[in-house]
C-alpha positions as CSV (number, residue, x, y, z in Angstrom):
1,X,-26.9,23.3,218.6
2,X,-24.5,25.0,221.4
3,X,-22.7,23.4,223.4
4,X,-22.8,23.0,227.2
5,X,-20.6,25.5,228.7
6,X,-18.5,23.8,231.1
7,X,-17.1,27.3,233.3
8,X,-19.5,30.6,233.8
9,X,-18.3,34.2,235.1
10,X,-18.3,32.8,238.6
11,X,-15.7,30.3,238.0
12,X,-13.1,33.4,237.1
13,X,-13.5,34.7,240.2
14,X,-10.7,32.4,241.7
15,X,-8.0,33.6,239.0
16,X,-9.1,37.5,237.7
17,X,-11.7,40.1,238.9
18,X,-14.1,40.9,236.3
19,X,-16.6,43.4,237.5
20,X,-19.6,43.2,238.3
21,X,-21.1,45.4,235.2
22,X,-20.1,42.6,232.7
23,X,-23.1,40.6,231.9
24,X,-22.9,36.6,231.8
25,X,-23.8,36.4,228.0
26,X,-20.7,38.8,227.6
27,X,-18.2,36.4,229.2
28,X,-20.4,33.0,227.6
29,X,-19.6,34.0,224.5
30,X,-16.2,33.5,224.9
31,X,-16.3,30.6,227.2
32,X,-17.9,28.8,224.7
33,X,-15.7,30.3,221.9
34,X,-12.6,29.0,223.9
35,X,-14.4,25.7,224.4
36,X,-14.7,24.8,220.3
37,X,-11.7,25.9,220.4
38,X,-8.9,25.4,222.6
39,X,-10.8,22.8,224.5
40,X,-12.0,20.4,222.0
41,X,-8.9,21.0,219.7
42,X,-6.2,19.7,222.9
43,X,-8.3,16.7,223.7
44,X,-10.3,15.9,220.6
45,X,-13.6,15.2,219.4
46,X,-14.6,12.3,221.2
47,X,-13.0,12.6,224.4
48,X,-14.4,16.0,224.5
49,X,-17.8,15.3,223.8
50,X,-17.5,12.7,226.5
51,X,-16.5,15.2,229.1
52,X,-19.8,17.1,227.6
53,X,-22.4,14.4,227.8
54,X,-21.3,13.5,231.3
55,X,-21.5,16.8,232.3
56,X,-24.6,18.3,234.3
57,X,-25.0,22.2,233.4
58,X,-27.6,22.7,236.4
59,X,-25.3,21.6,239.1
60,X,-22.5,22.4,237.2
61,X,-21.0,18.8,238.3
62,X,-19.6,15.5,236.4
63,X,-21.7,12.1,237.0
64,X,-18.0,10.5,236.8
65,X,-14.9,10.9,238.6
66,X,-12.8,10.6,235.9
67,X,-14.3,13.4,233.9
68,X,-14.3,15.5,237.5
69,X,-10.9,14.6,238.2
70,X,-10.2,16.3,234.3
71,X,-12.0,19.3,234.7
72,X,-11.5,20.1,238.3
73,X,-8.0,19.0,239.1
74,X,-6.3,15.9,241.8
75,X,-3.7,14.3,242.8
76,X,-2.1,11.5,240.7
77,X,1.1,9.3,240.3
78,X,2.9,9.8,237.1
79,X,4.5,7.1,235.4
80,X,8.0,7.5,237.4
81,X,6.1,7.2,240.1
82,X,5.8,10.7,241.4
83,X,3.0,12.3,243.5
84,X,1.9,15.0,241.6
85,X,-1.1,17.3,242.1
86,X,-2.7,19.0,238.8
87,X,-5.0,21.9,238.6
88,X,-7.7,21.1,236.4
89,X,-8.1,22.1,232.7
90,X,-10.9,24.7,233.6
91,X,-7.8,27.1,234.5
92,X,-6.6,26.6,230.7
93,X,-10.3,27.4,229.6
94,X,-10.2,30.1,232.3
95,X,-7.0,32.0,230.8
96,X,-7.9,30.8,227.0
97,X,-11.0,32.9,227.5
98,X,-9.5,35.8,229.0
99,X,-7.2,36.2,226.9
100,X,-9.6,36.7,224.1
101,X,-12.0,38.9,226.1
102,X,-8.8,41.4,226.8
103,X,-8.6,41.4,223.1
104,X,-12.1,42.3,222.7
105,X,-12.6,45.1,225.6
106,X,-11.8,48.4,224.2
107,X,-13.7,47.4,220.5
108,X,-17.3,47.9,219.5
109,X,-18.7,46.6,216.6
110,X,-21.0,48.9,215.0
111,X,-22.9,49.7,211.6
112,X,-19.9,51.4,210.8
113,X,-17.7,48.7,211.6
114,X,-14.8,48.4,214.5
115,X,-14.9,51.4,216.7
116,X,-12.5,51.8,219.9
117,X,-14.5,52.7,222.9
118,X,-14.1,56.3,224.1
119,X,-14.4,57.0,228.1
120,X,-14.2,60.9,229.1
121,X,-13.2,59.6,232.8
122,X,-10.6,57.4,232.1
123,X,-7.8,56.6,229.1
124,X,-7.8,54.1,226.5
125,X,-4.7,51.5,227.4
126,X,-2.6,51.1,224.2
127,X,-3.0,48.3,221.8
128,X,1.1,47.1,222.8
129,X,-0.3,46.8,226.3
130,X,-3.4,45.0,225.7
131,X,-1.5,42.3,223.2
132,X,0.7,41.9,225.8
133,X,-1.7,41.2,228.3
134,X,-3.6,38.8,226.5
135,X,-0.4,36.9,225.4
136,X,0.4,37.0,229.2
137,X,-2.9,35.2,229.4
138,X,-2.5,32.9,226.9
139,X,1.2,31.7,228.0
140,X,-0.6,31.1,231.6
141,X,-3.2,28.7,229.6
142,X,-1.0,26.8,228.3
143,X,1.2,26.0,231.1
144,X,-2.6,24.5,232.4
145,X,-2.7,22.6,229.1
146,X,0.2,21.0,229.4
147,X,-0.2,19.7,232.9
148,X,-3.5,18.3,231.9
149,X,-1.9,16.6,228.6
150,X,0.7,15.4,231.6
151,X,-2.6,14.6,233.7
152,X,-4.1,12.4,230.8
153,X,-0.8,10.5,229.6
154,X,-0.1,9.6,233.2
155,X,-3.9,8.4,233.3
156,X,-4.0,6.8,229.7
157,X,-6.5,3.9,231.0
158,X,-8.9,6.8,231.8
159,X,-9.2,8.5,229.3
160,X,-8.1,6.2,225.8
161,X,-10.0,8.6,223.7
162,X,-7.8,11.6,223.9
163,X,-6.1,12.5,220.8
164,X,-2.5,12.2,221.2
165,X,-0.4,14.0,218.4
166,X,0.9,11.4,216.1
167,X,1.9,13.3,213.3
168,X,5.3,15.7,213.4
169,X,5.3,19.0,211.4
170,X,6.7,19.0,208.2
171,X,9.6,20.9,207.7
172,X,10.1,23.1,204.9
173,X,13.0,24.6,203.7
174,X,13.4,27.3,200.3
175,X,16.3,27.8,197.9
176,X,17.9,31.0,198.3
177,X,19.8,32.2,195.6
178,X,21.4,35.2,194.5
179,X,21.1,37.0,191.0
């Protein structure tokens, strides 16, 4: 069972120009890959399949405001009391998923395995510049993820499924010794 994908090829048009020559089951498959994810690991399972079930794919729109206010971006008062105004978490899903189709653009898979695609009109950009790029990406969808986790702890009523982080890491620390 696949999930509802909750962005489509249209929705990047506002952040990055993809052309027109990329077919919508190219892009879905990383929408959705971003979705399992990116997505459902920064809010967790419930409040994520929440935002799915109250989600309509045909008019791409959320029966509640809460869920709309999520996705989409609005204004909002944090706790100190200070009008703030957040994006939406779409614009993390947006830049989580294009930084993994960067990633992806110059490699074919094949019976042979990983090829790198070959044009005779144009160059191959070099694998430093395309890491870069997509780690360009990915910085940019996280700075989206932590205004929503700054969205949902101002708006904890809301939304008391999300999974806030309880646990710290676990630091870990060797013996070095000489011989």
């Amino acid at each position: 069972m696949l999930d509802k994908l909750l962005a489509t090829k249209e929705d990047f048009a506002a952040f990055r120009d993809i052309s027109a020559n990329i077919k919508d089951s190219k892009i879905d498959i990383f929408i959705r890959e971003s979705q399992l994810i990116e997505v459902r690991n920064f809010l967790g399972p419930q409040l994520y399949k929440l935002l799915l079930d109250d989600y309509d794919e045909q008019t791409k729109t959320f029966t509640s405001t809460i869920y709309s206010s999520l996705w989409n971006g609005s204004s909002y008062t944090t706790s100190e009391g200070k009008e703030e105004i957040f994006n939406g978490l779409i614009n993390a899903l947006i830049y989580f998923t294009y930084s993994r189709f960067i990633l992806q653009q110059q490699m074919n898979v094949s019976r042979f395995g990983l090829e790198s695609i070959q044009d005779t009109i144009s160059e191959d950009t070099p694998v430093g510049a395309v890491r870069t790029k997509a780690k360009e990406a990915l910085s940019v969808a996280l700075v989206y993820q932590r205004d929503a986790e700054k969205f949902i702890e101002s708006n904890k009523t809301d939304y008391p499924t999300y999974a806030t982080k309880t646990t710290k890491a676990k630091k870990t620390s060797f013996n070095f010794f000489k011989l």
